[in-house]
C-alpha positions in Angstrom: -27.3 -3.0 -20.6 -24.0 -3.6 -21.9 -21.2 -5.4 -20.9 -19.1 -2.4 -20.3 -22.3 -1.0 -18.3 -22.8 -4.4 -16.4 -19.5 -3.7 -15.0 -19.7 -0.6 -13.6 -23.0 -1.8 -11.4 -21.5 -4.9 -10.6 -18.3 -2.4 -9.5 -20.9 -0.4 -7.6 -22.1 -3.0 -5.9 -19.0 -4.3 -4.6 -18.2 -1.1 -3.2 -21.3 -0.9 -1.4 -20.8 -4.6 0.3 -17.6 -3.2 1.3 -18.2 0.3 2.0 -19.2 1.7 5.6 -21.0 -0.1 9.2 -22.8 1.1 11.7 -19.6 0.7 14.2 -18.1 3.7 15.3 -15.5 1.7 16.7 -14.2 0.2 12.9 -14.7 3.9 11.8 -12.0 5.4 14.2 -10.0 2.5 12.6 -10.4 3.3 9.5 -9.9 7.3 10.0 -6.7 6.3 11.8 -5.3 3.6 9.4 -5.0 6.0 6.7 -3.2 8.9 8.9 0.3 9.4 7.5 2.0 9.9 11.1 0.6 6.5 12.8 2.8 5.1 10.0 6.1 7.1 11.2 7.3 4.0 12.7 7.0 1.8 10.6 8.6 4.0 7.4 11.3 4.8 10.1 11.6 0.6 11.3 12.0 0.1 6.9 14.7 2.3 7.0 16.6 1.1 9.6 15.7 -2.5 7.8 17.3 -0.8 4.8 20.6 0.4 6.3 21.3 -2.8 8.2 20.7 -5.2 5.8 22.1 -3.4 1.8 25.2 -3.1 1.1 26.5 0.2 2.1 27.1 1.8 -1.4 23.7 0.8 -2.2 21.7 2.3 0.4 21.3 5.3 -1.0 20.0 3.8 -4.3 17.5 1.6 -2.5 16.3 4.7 -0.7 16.1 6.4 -3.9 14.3 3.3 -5.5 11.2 3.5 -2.8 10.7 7.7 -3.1 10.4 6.4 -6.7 8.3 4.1 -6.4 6.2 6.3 -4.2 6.6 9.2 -7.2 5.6 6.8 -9.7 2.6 5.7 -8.2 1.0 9.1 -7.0 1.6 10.5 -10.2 0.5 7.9 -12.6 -2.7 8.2 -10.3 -2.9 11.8 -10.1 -1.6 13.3 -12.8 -2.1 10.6 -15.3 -5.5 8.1 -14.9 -7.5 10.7 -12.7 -7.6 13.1 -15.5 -7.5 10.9 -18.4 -10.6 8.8 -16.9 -12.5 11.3 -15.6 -14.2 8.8 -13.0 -16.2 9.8 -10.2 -15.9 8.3 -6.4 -18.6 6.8 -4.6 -19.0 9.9 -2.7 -19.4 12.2 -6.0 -20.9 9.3 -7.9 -24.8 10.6 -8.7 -26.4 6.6 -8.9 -25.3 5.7 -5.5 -24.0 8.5 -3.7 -26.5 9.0 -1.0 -25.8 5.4 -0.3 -22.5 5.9 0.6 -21.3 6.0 4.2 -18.5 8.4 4.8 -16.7 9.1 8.1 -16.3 12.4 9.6 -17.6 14.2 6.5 -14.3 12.7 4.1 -15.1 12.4 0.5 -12.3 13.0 -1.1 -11.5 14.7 -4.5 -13.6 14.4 -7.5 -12.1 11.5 -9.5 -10.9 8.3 -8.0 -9.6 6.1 -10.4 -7.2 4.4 -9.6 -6.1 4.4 -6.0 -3.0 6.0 -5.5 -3.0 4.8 -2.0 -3.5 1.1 -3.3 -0.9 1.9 -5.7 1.2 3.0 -3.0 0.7 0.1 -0.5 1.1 -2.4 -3.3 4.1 -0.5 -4.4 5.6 -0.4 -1.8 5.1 -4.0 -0.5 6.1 -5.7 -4.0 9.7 -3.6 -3.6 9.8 -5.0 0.3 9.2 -8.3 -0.6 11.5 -8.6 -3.6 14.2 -6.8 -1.5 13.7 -9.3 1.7 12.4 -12.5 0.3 11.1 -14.6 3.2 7.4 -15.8 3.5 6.4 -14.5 6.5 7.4 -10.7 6.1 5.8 -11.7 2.4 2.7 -12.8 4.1 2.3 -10.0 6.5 3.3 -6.8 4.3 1.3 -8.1 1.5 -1.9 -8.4 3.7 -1.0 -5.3 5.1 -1.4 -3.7 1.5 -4.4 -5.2 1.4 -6.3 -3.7 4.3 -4.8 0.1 3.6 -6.1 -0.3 -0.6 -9.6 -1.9 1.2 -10.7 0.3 3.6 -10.4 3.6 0.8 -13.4 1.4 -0.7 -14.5 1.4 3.5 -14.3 5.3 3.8 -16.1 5.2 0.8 -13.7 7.7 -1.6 -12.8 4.3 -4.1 -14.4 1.5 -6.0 -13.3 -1.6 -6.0 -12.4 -1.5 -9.3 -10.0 1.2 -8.5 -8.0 -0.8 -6.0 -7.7 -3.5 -7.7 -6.3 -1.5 -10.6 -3.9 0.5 -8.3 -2.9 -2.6 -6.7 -1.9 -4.1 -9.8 0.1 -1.0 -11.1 1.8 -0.4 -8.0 3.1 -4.1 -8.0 4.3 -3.6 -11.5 6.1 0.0 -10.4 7.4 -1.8 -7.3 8.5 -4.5 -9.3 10.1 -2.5 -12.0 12.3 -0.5 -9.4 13.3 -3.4 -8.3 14.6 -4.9 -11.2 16.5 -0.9 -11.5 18.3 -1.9 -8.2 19.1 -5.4 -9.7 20.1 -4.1 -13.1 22.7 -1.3 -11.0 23.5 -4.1 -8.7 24.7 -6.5 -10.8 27.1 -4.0 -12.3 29.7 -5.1 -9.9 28.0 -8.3 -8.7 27.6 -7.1 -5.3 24.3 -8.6 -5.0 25.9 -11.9 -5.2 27.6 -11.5 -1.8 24.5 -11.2 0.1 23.1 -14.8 -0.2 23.7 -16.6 2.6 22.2 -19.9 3.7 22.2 -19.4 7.4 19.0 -19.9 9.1 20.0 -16.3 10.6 19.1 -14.7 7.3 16.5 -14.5 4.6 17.2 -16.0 0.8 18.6 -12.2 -0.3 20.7 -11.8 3.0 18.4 -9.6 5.0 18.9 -10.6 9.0 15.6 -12.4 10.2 16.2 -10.4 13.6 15.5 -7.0 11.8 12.9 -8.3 9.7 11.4 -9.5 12.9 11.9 -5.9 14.7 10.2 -4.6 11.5 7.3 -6.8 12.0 7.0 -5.7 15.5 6.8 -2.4 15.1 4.1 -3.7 12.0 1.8 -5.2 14.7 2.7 -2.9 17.1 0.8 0.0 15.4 -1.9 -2.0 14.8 -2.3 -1.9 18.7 -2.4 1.5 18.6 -4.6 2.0 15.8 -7.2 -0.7 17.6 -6.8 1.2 21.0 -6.6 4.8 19.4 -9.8 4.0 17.9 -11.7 3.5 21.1 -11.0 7.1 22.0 -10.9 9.1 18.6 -15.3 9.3 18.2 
């Protein structure tokens, strides 16, 4: 076996440790924690987040900075790696795909690497944090990025190797459209006006009061995915 063979099973593997239960209940969480419209809110709560907190002639740009990063990432997955790689999901993979638990009948398309939904999540989250800067909102959008890349592997429709490289491209594309914002910012240094030392607000000036409403609506559709789950199989 070689070494680039050895990683594929041990890739394989992992995916089946992570992949699937026998719990209908952690099923109908993970159909629901990858619907688009439970996550209304929460795009909606990092809007408002957005407006209150940038600097008026820049809201527009950081808008335009996160449909970018969302662009980036699907299509670098899509249109880019998917084709170039030709790799097959669990769910089409021939070694292990009557192993693979699947809920509801969802396999996805025919080539999974990498996750443009871990691209997405960490994409987004790396532009969040740099744009707020405070450990908690940090803590709590990263792990979120975490559990949406994870339970694609769950669902069965992506290795773990294609998170991890999805997560790690979408941080670099979050991170990059970041630094555009900086680079347009600094223009007329009117990022420097927005660090305050106030206990009120984070290091880049963003009001802990909105980050915590954010948060709130965060946690609070996580309630209704775990209760929406009890009802949904």
């Amino acid at each position: 076996m070689t070494e680039a063979q050895g990683l594929i099973e041990t890739d394989r593997l992992a995916t089946l440790s992570v992949n699937g239960s026998d719990s209908l209940f952690w099923d109908g969480v993970a159909n629901l924690f990858t619907s688009v419209i439970v996550w209304v809110p929460l795009a909606l709560a990092a809007i408002l987040l957005i407006i209150r907190n940038v600097n008026p002639k820049r809201v527009l740009f950081v808008l335009l900075m996160v449909a970018l990063t969302i662009l980036l990432c699907d299509q670098l997955s899509s249109s880019v790696f998917k084709p170039l790689f030709h790799r097959l999901r669990p769910t089409r993979d021939p070694f292990i795909l009557n192993m693979v638990d699947t809920v509801n009948g969802y396999r996805g398309g025919l080539y999974g690497f990498f996750s443009g939904h871990a691209a997405n999540s960490f994409g987004l989250a790396a532009l969040f944090i740099w744009l707020v800067r405070d450990r908690l909102f940090s803590l709590f959008v990263g792990t979120w990025a975490i559990i949406n890349a994870l339970i694609r592997t769950y669902l069965g429709v992506h290795f773990i190797g294609d998170i991890l490289v999805g997560a790690i491209a979408g941080s670099l594309i979050g991170s990059f459209t970041y630094w555009l914002y900086l680079l347009v910012s600094r223009k007329d240094r009117d990022y420097l006006s927005v660090h305050r030392s106030s206990l009120l607000y984070t290091k880049s000036g963003f009001m802990r009061n909105d980050v915590f409403i954010f948060l709130c609506v965060l946690f609070g559709t996580y309630s209704v995915i775990l209760i929406g789950a009890c009802f949904v199989n």
